[in-house]
C-alpha positions as CSV (number, residue, x, y, z in Angstrom):
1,X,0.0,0.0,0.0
2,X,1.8,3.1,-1.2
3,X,1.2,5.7,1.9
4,X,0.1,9.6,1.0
5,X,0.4,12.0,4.1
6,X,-0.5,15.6,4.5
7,X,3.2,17.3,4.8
8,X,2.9,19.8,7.6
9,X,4.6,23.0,8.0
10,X,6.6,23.5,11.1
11,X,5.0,24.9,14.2
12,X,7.6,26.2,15.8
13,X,6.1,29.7,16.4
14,X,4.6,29.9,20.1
15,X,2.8,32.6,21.8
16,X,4.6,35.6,23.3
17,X,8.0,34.0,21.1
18,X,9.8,36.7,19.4
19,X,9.8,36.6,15.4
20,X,13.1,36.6,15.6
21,X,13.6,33.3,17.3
22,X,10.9,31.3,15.4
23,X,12.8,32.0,12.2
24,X,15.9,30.9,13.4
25,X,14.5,27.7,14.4
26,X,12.4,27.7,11.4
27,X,16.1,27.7,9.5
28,X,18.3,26.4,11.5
29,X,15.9,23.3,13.0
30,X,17.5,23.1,16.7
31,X,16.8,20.5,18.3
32,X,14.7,22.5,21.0
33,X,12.9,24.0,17.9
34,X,12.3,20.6,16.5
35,X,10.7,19.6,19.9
36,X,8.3,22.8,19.6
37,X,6.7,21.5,16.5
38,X,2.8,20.7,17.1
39,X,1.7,18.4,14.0
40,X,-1.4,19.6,11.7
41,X,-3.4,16.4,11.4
42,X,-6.0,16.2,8.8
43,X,-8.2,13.2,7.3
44,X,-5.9,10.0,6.1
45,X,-6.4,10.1,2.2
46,X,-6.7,6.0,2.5
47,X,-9.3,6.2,5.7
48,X,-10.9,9.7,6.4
49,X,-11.4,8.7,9.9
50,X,-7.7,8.5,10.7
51,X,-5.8,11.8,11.0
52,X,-2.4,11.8,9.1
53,X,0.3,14.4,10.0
54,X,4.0,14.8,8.7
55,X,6.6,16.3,11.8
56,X,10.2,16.5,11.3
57,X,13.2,15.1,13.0
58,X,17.6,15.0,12.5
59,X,18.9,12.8,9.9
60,X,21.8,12.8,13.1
61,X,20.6,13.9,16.3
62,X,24.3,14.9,16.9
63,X,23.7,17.4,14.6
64,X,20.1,18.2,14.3
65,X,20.3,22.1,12.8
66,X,21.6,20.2,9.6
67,X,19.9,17.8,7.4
68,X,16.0,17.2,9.0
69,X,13.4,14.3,7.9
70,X,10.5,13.7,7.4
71,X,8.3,11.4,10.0
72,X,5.0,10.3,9.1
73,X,2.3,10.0,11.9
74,X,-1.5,8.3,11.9
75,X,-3.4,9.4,15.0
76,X,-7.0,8.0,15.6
77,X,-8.1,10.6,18.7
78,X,-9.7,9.6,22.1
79,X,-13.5,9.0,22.1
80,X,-13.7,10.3,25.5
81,X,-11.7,13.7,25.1
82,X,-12.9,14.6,28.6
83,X,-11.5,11.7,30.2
84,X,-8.3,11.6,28.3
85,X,-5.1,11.0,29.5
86,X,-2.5,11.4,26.7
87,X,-0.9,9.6,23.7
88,X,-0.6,6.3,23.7
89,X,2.6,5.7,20.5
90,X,2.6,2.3,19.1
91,X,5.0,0.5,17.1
92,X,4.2,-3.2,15.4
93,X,7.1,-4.4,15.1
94,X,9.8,-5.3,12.2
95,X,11.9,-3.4,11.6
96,X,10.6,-2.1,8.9
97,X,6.6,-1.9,9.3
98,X,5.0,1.3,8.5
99,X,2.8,2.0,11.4
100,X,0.7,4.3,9.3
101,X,-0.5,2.1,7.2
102,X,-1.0,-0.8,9.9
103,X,-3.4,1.9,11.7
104,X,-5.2,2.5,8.7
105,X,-5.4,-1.1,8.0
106,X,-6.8,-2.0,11.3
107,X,-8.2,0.9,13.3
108,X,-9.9,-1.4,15.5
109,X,-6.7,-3.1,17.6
110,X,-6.2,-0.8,19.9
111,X,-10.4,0.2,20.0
112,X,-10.5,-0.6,24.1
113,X,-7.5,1.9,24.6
114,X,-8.7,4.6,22.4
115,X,-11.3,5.2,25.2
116,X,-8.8,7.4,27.1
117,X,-5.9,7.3,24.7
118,X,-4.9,9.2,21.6
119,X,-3.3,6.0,19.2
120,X,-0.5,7.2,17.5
121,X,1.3,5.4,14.8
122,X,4.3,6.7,13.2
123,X,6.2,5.6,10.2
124,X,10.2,4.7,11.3
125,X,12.8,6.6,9.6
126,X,13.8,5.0,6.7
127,X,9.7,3.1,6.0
128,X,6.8,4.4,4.6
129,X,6.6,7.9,4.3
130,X,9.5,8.4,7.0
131,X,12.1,9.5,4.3
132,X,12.0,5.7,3.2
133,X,14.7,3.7,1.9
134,X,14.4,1.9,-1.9
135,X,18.1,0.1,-2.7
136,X,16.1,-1.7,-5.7
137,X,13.8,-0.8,-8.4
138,X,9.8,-0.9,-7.4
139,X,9.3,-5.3,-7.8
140,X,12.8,-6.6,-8.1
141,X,13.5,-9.0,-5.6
142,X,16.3,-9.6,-3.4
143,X,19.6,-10.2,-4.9
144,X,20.0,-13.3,-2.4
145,X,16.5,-14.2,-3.7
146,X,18.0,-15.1,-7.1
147,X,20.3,-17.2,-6.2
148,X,20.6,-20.4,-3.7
149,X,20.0,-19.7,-0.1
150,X,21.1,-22.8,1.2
151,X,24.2,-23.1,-0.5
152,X,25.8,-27.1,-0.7
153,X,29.1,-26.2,-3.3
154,X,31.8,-23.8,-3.3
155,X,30.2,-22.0,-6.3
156,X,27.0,-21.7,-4.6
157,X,28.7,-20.0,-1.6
158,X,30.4,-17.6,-3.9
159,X,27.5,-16.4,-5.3
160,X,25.1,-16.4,-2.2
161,X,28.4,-13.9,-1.6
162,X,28.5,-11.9,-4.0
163,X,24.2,-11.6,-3.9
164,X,24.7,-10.0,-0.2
165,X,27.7,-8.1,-0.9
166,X,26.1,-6.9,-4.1
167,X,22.8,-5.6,-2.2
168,X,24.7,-3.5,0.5
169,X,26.5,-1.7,-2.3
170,X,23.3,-0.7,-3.8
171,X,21.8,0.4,-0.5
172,X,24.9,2.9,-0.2
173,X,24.7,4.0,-4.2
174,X,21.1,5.0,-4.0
175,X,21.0,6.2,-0.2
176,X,24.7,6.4,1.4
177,X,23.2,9.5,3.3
178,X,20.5,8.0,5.2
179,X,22.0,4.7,5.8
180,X,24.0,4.7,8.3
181,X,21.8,6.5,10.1
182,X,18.6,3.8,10.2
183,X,19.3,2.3,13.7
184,X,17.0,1.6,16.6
185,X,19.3,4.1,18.8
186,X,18.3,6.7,16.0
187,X,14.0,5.9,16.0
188,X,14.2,5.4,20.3
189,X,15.4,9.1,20.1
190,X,12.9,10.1,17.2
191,X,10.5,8.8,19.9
192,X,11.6,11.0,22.7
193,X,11.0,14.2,19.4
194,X,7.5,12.8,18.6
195,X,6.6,12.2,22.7
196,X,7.3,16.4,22.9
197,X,6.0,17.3,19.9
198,X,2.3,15.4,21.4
199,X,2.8,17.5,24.3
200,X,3.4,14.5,26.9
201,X,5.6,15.2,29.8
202,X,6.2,10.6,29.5
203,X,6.1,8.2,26.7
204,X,3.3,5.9,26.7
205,X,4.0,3.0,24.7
206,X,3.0,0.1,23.1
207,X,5.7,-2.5,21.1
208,X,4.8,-5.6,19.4
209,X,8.0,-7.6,19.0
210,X,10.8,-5.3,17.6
211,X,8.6,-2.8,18.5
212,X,9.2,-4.1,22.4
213,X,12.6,-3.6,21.7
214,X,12.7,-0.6,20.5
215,X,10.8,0.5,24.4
216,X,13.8,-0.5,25.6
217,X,16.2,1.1,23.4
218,X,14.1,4.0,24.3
219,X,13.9,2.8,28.0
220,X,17.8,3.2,28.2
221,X,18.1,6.3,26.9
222,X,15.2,7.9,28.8
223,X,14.4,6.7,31.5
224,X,13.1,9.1,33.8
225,X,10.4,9.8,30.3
226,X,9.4,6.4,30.7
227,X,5.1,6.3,31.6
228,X,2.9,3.2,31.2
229,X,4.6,1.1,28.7
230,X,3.8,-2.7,27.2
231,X,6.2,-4.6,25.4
232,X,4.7,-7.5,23.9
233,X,7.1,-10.6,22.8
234,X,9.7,-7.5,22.8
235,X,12.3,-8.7,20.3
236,X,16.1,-7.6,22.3
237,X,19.4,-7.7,21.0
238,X,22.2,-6.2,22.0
239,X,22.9,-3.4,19.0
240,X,26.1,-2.1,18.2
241,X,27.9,-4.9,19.8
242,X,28.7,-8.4,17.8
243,X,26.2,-11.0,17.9
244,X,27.2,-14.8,18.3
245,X,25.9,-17.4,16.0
246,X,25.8,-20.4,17.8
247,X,24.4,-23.5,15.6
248,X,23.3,-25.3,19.0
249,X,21.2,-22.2,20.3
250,X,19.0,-23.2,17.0
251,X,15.4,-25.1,17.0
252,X,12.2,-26.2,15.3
253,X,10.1,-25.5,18.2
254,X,7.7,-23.7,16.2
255,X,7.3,-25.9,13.7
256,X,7.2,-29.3,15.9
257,X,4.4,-27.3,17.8
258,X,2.3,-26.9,14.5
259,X,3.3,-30.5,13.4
260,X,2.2,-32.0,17.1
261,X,-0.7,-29.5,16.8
262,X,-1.3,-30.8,13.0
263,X,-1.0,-34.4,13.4
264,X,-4.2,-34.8,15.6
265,X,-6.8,-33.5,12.8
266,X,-8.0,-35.8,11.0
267,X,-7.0,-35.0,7.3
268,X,-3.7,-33.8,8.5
269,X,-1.5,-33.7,4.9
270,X,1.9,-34.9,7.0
271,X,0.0,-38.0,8.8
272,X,-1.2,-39.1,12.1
273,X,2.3,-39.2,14.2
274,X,4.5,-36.6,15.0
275,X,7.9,-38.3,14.5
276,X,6.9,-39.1,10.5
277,X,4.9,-35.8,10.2
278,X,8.3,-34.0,10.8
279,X,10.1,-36.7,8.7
280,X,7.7,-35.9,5.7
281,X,7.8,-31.8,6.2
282,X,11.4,-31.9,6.4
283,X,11.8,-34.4,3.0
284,X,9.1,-32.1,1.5
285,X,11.4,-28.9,2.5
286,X,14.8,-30.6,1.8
287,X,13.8,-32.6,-1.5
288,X,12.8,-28.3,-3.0
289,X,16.9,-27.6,-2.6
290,X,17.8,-29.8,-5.8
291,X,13.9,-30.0,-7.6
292,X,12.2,-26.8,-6.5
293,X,8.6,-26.3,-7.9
294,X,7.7,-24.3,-10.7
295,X,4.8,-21.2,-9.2
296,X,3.8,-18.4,-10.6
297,X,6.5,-15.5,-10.2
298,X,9.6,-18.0,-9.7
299,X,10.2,-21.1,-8.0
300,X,9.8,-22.9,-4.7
301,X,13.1,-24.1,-3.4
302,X,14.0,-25.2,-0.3
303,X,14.5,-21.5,1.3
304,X,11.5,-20.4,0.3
305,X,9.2,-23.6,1.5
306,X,11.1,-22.8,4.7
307,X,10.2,-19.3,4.8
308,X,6.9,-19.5,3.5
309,X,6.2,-21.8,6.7
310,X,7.6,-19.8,9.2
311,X,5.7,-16.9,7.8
312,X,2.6,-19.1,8.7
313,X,3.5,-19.8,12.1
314,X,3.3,-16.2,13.9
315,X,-0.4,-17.2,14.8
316,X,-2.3,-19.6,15.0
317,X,-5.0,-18.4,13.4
318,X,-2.4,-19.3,10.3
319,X,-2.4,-22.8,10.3
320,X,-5.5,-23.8,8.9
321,X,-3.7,-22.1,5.4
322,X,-0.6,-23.8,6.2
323,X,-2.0,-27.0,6.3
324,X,-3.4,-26.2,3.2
325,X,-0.9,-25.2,1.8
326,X,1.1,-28.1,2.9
327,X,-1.2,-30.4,0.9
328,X,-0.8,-28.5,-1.6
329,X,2.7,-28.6,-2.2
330,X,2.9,-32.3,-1.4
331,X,0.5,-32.5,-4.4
332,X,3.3,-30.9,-6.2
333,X,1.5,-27.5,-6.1
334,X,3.5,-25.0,-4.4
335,X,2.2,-21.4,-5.2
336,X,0.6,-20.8,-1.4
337,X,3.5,-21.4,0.1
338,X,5.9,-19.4,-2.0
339,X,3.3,-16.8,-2.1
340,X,3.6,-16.6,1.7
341,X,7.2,-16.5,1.9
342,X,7.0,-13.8,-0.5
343,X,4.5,-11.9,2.3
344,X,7.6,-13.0,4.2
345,X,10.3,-11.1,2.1
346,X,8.5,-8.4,1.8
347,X,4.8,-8.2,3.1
348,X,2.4,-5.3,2.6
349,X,3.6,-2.4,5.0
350,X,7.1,-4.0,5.4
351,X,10.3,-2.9,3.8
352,X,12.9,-5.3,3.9
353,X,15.5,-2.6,2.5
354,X,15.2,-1.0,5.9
355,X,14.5,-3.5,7.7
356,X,18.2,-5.4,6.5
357,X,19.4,-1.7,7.0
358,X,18.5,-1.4,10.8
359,X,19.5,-4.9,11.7
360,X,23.1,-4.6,10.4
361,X,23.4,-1.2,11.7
362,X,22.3,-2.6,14.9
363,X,25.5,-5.1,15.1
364,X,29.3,-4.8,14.3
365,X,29.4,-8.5,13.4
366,X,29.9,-9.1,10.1
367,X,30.4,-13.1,9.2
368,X,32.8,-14.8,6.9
369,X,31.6,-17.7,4.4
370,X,34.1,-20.4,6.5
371,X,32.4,-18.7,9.5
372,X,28.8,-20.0,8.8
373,X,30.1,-23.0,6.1
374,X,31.4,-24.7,9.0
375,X,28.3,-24.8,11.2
376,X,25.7,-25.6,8.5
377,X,25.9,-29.4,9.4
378,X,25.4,-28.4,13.1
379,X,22.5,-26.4,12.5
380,X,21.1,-29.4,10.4
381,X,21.2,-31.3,13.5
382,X,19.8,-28.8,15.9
383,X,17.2,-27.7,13.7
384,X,16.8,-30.2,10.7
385,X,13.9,-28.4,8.8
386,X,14.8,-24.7,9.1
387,X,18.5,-24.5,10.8
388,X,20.7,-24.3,7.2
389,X,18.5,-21.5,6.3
390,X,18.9,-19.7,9.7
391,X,22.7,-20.2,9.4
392,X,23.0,-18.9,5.8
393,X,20.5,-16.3,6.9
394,X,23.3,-15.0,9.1
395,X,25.7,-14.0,6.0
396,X,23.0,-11.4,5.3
397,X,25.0,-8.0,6.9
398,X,27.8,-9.2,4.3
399,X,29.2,-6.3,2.8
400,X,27.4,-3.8,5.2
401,X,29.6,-0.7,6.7
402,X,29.4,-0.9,10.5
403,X,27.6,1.6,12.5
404,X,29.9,3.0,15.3
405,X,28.4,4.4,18.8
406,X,25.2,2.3,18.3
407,X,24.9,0.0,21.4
408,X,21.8,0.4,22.4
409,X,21.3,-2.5,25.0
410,X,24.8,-2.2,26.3
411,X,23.5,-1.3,29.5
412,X,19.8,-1.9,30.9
413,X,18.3,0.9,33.1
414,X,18.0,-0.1,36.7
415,X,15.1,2.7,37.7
416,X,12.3,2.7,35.9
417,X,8.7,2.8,36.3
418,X,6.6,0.0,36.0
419,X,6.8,-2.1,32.9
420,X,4.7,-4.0,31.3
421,X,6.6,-7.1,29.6
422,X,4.0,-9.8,28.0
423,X,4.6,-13.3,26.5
424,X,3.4,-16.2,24.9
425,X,5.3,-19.5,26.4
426,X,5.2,-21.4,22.8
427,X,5.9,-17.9,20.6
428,X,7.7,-19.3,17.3
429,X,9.4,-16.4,16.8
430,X,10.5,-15.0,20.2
431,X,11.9,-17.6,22.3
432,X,10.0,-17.2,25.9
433,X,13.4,-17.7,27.9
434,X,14.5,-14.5,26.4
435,X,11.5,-12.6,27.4
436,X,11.3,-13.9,30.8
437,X,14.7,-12.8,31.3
438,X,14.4,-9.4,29.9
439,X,11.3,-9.5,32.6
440,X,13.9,-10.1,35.1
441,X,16.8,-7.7,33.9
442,X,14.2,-4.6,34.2
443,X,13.4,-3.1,37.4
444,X,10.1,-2.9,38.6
445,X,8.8,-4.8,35.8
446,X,5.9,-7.2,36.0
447,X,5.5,-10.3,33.2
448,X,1.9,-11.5,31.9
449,X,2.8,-15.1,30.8
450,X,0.2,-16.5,28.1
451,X,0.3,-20.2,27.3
452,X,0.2,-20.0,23.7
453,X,1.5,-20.9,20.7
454,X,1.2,-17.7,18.8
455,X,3.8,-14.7,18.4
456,X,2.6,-11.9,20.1
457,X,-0.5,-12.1,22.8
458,X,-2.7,-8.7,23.1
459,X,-5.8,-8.8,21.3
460,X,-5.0,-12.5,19.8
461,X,-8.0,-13.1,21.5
462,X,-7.1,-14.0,24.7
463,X,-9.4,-12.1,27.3
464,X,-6.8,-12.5,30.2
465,X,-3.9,-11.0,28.5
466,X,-6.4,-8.0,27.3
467,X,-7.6,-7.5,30.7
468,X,-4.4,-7.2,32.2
469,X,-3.0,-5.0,29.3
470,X,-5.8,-2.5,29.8
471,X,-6.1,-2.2,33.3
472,X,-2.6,-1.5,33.4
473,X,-2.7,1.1,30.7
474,X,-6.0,2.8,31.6
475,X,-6.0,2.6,35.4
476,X,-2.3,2.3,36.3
477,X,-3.1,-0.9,38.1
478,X,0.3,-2.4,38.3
479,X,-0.1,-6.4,39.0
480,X,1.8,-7.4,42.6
481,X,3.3,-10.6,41.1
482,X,3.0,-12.0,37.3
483,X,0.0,-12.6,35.4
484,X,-0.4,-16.4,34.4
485,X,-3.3,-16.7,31.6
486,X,-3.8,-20.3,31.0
487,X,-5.1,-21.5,28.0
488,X,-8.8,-21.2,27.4
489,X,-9.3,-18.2,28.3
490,X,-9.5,-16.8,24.3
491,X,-13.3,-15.4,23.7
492,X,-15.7,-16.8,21.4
């Protein structure tokens, strides 16, 4: 969906402020000036009943008086203005999603907070209509889409190589400005702009997976801003710092959960037991690498049947089509799963260019072929169906400049107020024993615990995690131990 916002003049003018000092902050866009912006919203073009608005914020907040961008916001205003209490910012997740379009998409997911809440979405720098990144032309796929993902030979290697290292030097032909400055340390401070510029003396937050990790990028840096904040299945690494790619950390949880889950319907395409269910996904996935299926738009090899599964575990609400599309590949049809690893790639409100951007900017580690050749066999056994495309996925910062002065998570805020961490024990995406601990590494936070199989848990359906989400955000009633929501608990 190709995103049109209102552009907004700067507001930088305030009462009883001398002409003279709104047009040097018109010009010279201090950072104080920048904060003194009040956005002009006006009917979303796409949905009339959203109000769109354009602010501005630095390329480099190091030196914000010299090259401003844009940031496009979505705003769907409190129904109860007289019992409001402020803004309440989302972010879905990625990175890479355009929360502009996700609210227009779906203005009913946050509907119970709206009550009292202003929702604000905002595109991140770099997405949407945030100044976006484009390192291809509009349609062409990934260069590492064109070639093998799973590479067996030497040649193969090379050119899975040469794909990555190709890709990164495009990004900084067409945008070597704005790259290196699409980092999570650079949208946590574009927060603290947007949180001034709505007039709110805290941020109130909400952060579905990357999004959660991005509150605590933003956690770090602010902490004494920090209001009512939810991080649901927050997504944490540590950025600026090298990450470790350990082939024994991998797993098929998620998919054994869906293949258990699967096996037990009658009509299941894999079979009626869960050892030879697995068996038969993973010869379906591995027998793609040297015969993939011909599908409208390309072929489905043994990367993509991976991807287009995972893509179909994040809820289970999914796995209806993934069965289906399971016995349809097994027929030797394999169009609904390619087409789903292509919503994958690059699904509608997600750019992949930034999202690559922000998570090699987000580490300094940068592997070498030998590094990942020589664990592939490792990850085979750790994670038979999916673990040689997580290991090759790792080459994927290959050729990418590293960011310096980006650690993020280097070092978790101690004081904070009371934070809202939420997760789902069977998340496919998110491992739990990450969140948990994150649960345990912030002060004063409280954990709702879901037992789930889904990624993400607020308004999945699940009345006890929405109860606990909204009491907490509407009425400040901060739960005296965790939250356990069992399973059953989902409304009709």
């Amino acid at each position: 969906m190709k995103l049109r916002v209102y552009r907004a003049v700067l507001a930088a003018i305030l009462v009883g402020v001398p002409s003279w000092w709104a047009y040097n902050a018109l010009t010279h866009q201090t950072d104080e000036a920048l904060r003194a912006q009040r956005p002009v919203w006006a009917a979303c073009p796409e949905m009339p009943t959203v109000e769109c608005a354009t602010i501005r914020v630095p390329l480099d907040h190091e030196a914000p008086e010299e090259h401003p961008i844009d940031l496009a916001l979505a705003r769907l205003p409190a129904r109860h203005p007289d019992e409001r209490i402020g803004s309440l910012v989302v972010n879905y997740g990625g990175p890479g999603i355009a929360g502009v379009a996700m609210l227009i998409r779906d203005p009913e997911l946050f509907d119970e907070l709206r009550s009292r809440y202003d929702i604000v979405a905002f595109d991140p720098r770099g997405v949407g209509g945030s100044t976006p990144l484009n390192c291809r032309p509009k349609g062409e796929p990934l260069p590492s889409l064109t070639v093998d993902q799973t590479p067996d030979t030497p040649k193969e290697q090379a050119a899975l190589v040469k794909a990555v290292t190709a890709y990164a030097d495009a990004c900084r032909r067409q945008a070597g400005w704005l790259v290196p400055h699409l980092t999570t340390d650079a949208t946590a401070r574009d927060l603290d702009i947007l949180r001034s510029v709505l007039g709110d003396r805290e941020l109130t937050y909400f952060g579905y997976s990357y999004g959660g990790g991005l509150g605590v990028a933003y956690a770090q840096l602010f902490p004494d801003k920090v209001g009512r904040m939810v991080l649901d299945a927050p997504s944490v690494t540590a950025g600026g710092g090298p990450v470790e790619f350990d082939p024994k950390d991998l797993s098929d949880e998620g998919i054994n959960a869906f293949v258990e889950d699967c096996v037990k319907r009658r009509g299941c395409p894999l079979g009626d037991d869960l050892d030879l269910g697995l068996q038969n996904l993973n010869d379906f996935v591995q027998v793609r690498d040297g015969l993939p299926l011909d599908v409208s738009g390309g072929e489905l090899t043994d990367a993509l049947a991976t991807e287009g599964v995972i893509e179909l575990l994040y809820t289970t609400d999914d796995w209806p089509r993934l069965r289906r599309a399971l016995a349809d590949g097994l027929k030797g049809d394999g169009q609904a799963l390619y087409d789903a690893a292509m919503e994958f790639e690059a699904g509608d409100g997600l750019s992949m260019d930034a999202n690559i951007a922000i998570n090699c900017n987000d580490t300094s580690t940068r592997f070498e072929l030998d590094d990942i050749a020589g664990q592939v066999e490792t990850a085979r056994e750790k994670a038979p169906i999916s673990g040689a495309w997580q290991a090759w996925n790792s080459m994927a910062c290959t050729g990418w400049d590293i960011v310096v002065g980006n650690a993020w998570l280097a070092d978790l805020p101690r004081h904070l107020s009371p934070v809202m961490i939420v997760g789902t024990e069977g998340d496919p995406v998110v491992p739990y024993a990450a969140v948990r601990s994150l649960a345990t590494s912030l002060s004063e936070s409280v954990l709702v615990t879901l037992r789930g199989k889904s990624h993400t848990a607020y308004r999945s359906g699940d009345r006890c995690v929405n109860e606990a989400v909204e009491a907490y955000l509407l009425d400040g009633k901060v739960p005296a131990d965790e939250v356990k929501c069992p399973a059953g608990t989902r409304k009709s």
